[in-house]
C-alpha positions as CSV (number, residue, x, y, z in Angstrom):
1,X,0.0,0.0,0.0
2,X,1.8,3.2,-1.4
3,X,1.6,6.1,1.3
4,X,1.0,9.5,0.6
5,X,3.0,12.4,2.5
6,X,1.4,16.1,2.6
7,X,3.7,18.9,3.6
8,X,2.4,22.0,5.5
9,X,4.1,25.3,5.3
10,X,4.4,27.0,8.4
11,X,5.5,30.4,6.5
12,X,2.9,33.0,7.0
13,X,4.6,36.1,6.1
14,X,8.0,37.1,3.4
15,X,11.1,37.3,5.1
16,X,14.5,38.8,3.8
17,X,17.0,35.8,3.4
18,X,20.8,36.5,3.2
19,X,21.1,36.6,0.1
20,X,21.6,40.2,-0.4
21,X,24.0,41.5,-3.3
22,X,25.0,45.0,-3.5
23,X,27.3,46.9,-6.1
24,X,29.0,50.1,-6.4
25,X,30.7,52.0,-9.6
26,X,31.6,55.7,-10.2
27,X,29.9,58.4,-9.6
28,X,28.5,59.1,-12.9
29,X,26.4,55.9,-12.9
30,X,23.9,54.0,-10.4
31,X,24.9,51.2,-8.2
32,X,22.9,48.4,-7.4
33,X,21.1,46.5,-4.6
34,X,19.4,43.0,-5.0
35,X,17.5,41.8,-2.0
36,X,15.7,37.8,-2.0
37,X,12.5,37.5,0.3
38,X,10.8,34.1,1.0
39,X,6.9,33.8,1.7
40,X,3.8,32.3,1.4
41,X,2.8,31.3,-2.3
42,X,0.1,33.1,-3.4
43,X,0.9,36.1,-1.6
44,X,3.5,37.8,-3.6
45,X,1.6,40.4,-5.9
46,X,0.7,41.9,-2.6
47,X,3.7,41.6,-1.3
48,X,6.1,43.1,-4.3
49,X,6.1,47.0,-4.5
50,X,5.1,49.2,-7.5
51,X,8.0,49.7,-9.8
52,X,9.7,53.3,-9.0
53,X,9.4,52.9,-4.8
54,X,12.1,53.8,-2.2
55,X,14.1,51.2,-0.7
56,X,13.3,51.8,3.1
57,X,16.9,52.1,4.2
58,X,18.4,53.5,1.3
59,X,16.4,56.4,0.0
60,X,18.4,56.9,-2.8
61,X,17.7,53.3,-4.2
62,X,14.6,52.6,-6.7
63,X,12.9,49.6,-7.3
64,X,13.2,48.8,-10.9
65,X,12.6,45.3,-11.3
66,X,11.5,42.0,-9.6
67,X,10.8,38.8,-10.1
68,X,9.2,35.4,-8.1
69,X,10.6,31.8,-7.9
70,X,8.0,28.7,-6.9
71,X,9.8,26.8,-4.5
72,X,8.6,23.7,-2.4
73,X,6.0,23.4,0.0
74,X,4.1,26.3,-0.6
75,X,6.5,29.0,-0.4
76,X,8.2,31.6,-3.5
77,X,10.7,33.6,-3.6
78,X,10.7,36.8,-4.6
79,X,13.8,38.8,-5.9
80,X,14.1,42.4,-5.9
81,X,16.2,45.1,-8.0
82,X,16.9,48.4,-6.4
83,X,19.2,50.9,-8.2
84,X,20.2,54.5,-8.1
85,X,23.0,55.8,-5.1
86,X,24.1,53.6,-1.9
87,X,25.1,56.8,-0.3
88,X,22.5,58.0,2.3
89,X,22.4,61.8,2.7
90,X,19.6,61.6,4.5
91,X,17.9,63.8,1.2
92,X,15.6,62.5,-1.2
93,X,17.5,64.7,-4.3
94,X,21.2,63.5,-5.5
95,X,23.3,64.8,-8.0
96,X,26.8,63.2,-9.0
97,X,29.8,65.3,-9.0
98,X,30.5,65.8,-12.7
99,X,33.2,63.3,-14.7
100,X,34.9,65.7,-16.8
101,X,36.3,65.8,-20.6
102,X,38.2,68.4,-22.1
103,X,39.0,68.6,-26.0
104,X,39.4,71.6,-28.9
105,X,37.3,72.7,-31.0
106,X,38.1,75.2,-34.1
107,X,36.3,78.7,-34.5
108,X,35.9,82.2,-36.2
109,X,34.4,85.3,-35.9
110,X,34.6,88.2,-38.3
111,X,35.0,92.0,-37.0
112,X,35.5,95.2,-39.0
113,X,38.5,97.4,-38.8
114,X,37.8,100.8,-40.8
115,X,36.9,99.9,-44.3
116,X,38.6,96.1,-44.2
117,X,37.1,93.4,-42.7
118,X,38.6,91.0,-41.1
119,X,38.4,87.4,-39.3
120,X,39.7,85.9,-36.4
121,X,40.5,82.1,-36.6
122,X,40.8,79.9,-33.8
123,X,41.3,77.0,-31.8
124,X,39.1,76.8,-28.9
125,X,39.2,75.0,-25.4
126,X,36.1,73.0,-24.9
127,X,35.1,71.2,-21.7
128,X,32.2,68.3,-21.3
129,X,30.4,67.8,-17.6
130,X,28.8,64.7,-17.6
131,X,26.3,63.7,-14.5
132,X,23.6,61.7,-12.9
133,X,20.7,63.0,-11.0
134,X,17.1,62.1,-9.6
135,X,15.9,65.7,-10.1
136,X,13.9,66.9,-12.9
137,X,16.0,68.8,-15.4
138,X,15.2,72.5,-17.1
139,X,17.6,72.0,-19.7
140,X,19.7,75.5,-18.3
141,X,23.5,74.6,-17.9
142,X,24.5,74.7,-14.5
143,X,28.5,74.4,-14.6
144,X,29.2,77.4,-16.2
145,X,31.2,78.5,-13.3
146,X,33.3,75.5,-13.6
147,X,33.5,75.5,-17.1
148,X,34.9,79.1,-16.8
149,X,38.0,78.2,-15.7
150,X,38.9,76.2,-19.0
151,X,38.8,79.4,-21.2
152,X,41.6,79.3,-23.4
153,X,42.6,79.4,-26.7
154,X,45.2,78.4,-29.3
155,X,46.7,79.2,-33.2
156,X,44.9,82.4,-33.2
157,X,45.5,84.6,-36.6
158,X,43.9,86.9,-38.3
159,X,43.0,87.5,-42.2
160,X,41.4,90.5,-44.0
161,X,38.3,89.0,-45.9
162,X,37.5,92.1,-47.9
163,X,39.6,94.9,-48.4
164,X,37.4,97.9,-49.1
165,X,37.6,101.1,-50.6
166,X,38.9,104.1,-49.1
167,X,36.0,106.2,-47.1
168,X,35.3,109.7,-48.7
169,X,35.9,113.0,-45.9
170,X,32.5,113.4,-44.0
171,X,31.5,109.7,-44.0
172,X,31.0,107.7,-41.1
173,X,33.1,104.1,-40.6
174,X,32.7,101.7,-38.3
175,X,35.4,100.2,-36.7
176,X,35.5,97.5,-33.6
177,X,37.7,96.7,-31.2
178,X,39.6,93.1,-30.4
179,X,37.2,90.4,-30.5
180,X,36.3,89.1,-27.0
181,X,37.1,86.1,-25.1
182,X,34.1,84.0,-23.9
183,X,32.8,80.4,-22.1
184,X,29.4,79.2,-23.9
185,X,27.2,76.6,-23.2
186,X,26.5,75.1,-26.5
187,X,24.6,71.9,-25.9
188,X,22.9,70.2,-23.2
189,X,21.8,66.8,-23.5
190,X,19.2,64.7,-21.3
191,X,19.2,61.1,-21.5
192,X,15.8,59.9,-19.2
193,X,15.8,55.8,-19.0
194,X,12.0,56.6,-17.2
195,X,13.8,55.0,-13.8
196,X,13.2,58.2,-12.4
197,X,17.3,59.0,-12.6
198,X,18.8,61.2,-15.6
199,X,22.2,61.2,-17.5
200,X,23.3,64.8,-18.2
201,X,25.9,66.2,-20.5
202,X,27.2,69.5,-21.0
203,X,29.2,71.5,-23.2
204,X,31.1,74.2,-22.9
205,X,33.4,76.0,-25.8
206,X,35.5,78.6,-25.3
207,X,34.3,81.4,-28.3
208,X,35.3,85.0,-29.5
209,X,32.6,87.1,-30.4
210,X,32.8,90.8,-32.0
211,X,34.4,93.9,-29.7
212,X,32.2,97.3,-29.0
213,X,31.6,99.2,-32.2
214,X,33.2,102.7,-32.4
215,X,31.6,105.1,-35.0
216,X,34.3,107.9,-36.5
217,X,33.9,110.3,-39.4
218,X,36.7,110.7,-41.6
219,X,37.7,114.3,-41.5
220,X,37.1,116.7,-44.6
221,X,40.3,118.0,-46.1
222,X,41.0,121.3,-46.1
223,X,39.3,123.8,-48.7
224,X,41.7,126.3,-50.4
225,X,39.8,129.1,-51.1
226,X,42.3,131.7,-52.3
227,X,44.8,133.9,-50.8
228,X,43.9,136.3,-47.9
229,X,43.7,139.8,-49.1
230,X,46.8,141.8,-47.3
231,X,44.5,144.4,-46.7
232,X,43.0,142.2,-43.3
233,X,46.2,142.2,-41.9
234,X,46.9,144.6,-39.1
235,X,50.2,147.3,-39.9
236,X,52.6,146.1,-37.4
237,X,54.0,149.6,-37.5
238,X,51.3,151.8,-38.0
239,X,48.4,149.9,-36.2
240,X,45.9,150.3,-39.2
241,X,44.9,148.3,-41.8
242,X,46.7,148.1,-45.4
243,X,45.3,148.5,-48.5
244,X,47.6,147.9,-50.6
245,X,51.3,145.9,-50.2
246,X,52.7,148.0,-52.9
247,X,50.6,151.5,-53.1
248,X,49.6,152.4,-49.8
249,X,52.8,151.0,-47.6
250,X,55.1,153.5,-49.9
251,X,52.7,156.1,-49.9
252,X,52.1,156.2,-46.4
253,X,56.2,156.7,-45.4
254,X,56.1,159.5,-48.5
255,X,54.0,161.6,-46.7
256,X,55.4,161.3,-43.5
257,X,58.8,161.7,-45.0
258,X,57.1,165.4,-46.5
259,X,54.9,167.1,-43.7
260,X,58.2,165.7,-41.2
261,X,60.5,168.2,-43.3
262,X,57.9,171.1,-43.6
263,X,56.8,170.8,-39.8
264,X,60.7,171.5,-39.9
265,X,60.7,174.2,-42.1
266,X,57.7,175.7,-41.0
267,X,55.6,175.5,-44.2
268,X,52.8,173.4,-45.4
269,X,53.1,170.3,-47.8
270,X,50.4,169.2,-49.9
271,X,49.4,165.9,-50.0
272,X,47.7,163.7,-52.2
273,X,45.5,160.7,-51.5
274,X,47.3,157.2,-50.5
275,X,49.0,155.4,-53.3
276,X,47.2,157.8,-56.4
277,X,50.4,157.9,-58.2
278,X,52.8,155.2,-57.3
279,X,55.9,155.4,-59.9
280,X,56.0,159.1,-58.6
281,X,56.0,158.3,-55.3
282,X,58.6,155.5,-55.2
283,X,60.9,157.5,-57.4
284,X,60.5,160.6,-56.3
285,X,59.7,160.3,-52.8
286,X,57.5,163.4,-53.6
287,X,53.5,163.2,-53.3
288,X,52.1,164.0,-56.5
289,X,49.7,166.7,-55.3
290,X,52.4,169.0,-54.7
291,X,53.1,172.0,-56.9
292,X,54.8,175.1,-57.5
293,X,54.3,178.1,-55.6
294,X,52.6,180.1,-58.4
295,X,51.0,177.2,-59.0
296,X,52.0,176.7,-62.5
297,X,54.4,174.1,-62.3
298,X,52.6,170.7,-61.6
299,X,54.3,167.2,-60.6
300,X,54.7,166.3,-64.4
301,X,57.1,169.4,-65.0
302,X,58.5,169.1,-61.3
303,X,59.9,165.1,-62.8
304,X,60.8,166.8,-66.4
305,X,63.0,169.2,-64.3
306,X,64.3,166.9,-61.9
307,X,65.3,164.3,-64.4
308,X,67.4,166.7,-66.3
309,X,69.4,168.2,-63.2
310,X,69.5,164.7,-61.6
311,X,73.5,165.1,-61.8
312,X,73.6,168.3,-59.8
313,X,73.8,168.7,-56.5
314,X,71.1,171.3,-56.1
315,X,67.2,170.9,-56.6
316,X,65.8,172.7,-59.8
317,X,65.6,176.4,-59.8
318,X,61.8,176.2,-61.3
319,X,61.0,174.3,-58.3
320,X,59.8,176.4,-55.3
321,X,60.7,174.2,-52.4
322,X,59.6,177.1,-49.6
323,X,63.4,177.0,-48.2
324,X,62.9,173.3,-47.4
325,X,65.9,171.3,-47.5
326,X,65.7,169.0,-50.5
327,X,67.0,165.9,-49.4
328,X,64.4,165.9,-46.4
329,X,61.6,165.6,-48.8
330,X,62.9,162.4,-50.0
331,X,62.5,160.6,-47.2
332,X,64.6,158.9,-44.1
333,X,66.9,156.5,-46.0
């Protein structure tokens, strides 16, 4: 007669075995925490958490996966995966300190310098931030400060792209100072595996971008617009205006040369008005208004006579010179 055996389970509730695995790697990525609980069959959908919960001692640690094992007598096993950070801040928000990459990138940036324009070309430092955290990103970089102190930049010349033709006097150029130096975000990328935990990546280039813009005017040239008449410049000597560098200068000593010898003699010289007959005046040194005492003999006869006694000593005796001496009518020397 065969016998029959019936086992009963005396395991009411789940219960955490030994077998507990847990495993660390770098900060950039999650570690990992298995856990094996035995129980009741039957009960484990109650019993298993919804994917996404805490681990109770590690707050840092999501539940991601599980899975069940039928053993003997009743009971199942059931097998939980928690990742995310071992590290208990005692915080429910994490983020890794960044694993960082540096490389070069090339660049240019164009500028104008008075009619030419030029560009810059350049080799740039650029820096990647890579990171892990259980926060909900904006997309905004937030190592810029950090990033800042990569700024550099290598094989740096310039070239003139367009030469341009000379500005004409009155116009308005445009000319910019040295390109400046500058650390730029230039991407930012999210990687969301939906485990609640995101992989972020930033980069950062070091760029020039255009100097401040200075507005000038080329200057007009200068206008020639003749020669200034003589006549607006002040007589040094006399204190009045000239009228005339080669009538009025001459005339003007001739009759001071003539009433200084008759306020000498006592008599009165006639005088004509400035620079009416030059030749006579700068040969002579006689004003042209003066005559004869009978009043016959004008300045025309006066030069006849002169000219043909020029080798005597005395003045001509048709000349009536009121007893001045002749050589003070011709002037100081």
């Amino acid at each position: 007669m065969a016998s029959t055996g019936i086992i009963f389970s005396s395991v009411t509730s789940f219960v955490l075995s030994p077998l507990k695995t847990k495993r660390k790697v770098k900060r950039d990525d999650l570690d990992s925490l298995q856990e094996v609980w035995t129980g009741p069959a039957g009960a484990e959908d109650s019993f298993i958490p919804a994917i996404g919960t805490r681990h109770p001692d590690y707050n840092l640690m999501t539940l991601i996966d599980a899975g069940t094992k039928q053993l003997p007598g009743l009971v199942v096993e059931v097998t939980l995966d928690y990742h995310g950070k071992l590290q208990n801040s005692g915080t429910s928000s994490y983020t890794s300190v960044p694993t960082i990459s540096r490389f070069w990138s090339e660049g240019e940036v164009g500028y104008q310098f008075g009619t030419m324009t030029m560009a810059r070309r350049y080799t740039g430092r650029c820096v990647s931030f890579a990171y892990i955290t259980n926060r909900v990103p904006t997309g905004n970089p937030t190592n810029l400060g950090t990033a800042k102190e990569f700024l550099g930049f290598t094989n740096v010349w310039d070239q003139v792209v367009n030469q341009g033709l000379p500005a004409p006097p009155g116009s308005t150029i445009t000319t910019q100072r040295s390109p400046i130096w500058q650390m730029c975000c230039t991407d930012v990328r999210t990687e969301d595996a939906a485990n609640g935990w995101y992989k972020i990546t930033e980069t950062y280039q070091s760029r020039m971008f255009p100097g401040e813009t200075i507005l000038s005017i080329v200057p007009q040239l200068p206008i020639f617009l003749g020669f200034k008449p003589l006549s607006s410049l002040p007589d040094l000597f006399g204190g009045t205006p000239q009228t005339s560098a080669t009538a009025q200068e001459p005339a003007n000593q001739t009759a001071v040369a003539a009433q200084t010898a008759g306020q000498t003699a006592g008599v009165s010289v006639p005088v004509s008005t400035s620079g009416a007959a030059l030749d006579v005046a700068q040969s002579t040194g006689l004003d042209p208004a003066y005559t004869s005492a009978s009043g016959s003999g004008g300045v025309t006869d006066l030069l006849a006579t002169a000219q043909s006694s020029v080798s005597t000593a005395e003045p001509p005796p048709d000349v009536n010179t009121g007893g001045l001496d002749w050589t003070l009518l011709a002037g100081p020397d």
